[in-house]
C-alpha positions in Angstrom: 125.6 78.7 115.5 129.3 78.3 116.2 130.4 75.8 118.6 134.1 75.6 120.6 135.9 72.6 119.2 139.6 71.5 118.9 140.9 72.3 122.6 144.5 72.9 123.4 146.9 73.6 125.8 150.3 73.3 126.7 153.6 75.0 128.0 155.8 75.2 125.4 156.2 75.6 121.7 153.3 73.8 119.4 151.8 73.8 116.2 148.3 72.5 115.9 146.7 71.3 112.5 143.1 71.7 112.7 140.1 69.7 111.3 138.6 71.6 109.5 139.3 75.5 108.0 138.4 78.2 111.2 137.6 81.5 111.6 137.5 81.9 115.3 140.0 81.2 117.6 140.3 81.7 121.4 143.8 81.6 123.6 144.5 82.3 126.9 148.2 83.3 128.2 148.3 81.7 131.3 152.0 82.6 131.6 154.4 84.8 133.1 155.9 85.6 129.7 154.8 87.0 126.3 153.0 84.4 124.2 153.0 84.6 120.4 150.6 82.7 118.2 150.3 82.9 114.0 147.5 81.8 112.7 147.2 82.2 108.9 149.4 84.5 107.5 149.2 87.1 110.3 150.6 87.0 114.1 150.0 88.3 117.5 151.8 88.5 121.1 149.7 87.9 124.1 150.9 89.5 127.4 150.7 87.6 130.4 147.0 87.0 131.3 145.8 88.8 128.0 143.2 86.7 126.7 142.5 86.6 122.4 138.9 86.0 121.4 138.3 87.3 118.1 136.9 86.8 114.4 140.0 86.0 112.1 140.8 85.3 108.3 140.4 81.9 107.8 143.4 79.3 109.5 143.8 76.0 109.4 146.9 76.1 111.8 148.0 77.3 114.9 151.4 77.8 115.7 152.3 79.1 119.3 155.7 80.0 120.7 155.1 80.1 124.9 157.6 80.0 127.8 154.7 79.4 130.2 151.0 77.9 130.3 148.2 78.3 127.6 144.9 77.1 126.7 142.3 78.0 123.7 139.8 76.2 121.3 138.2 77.5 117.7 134.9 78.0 117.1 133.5 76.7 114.3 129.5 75.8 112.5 128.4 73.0 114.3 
């Protein structure tokens, strides 16, 4: 069963190193502005209160580039 862990949010630029290798990743644009995220080798744009929940090649990073507010968490095994 997977299990939410590694929380973050913010309102600005960040990279996040994670624990552990992921495959699922959740982020929620909570901005007024286009967010964009890579994770692995592949990237994506958020629109303002677009939310990202999906099944992805495996990451061990996050980076985001945000004007406004975010939050999200992976999912990994427990």
């Amino acid at each position: 069963m997977k299990r939410a862990r590694d929380f973050f949010s913010g309102t600005g630029n960040m990279t996040k190193k994670l624990v552990e290798e992921c495959e699922e990743l959740v982020i929620v644009n909570d901005g007024t502005a286009d967010l964009t995220f890579t994770a692995g080798y592949t990237t994506w744009t958020l629109k303002p209160g677009e939310v990202f929940d999906e099944r992805i090649t495996g990451f061990e990073s996050i980076t985001i580039t945000a004007a406004g507010a975010y939050r999200g968490y992976v999912r990994n095994d427990a």
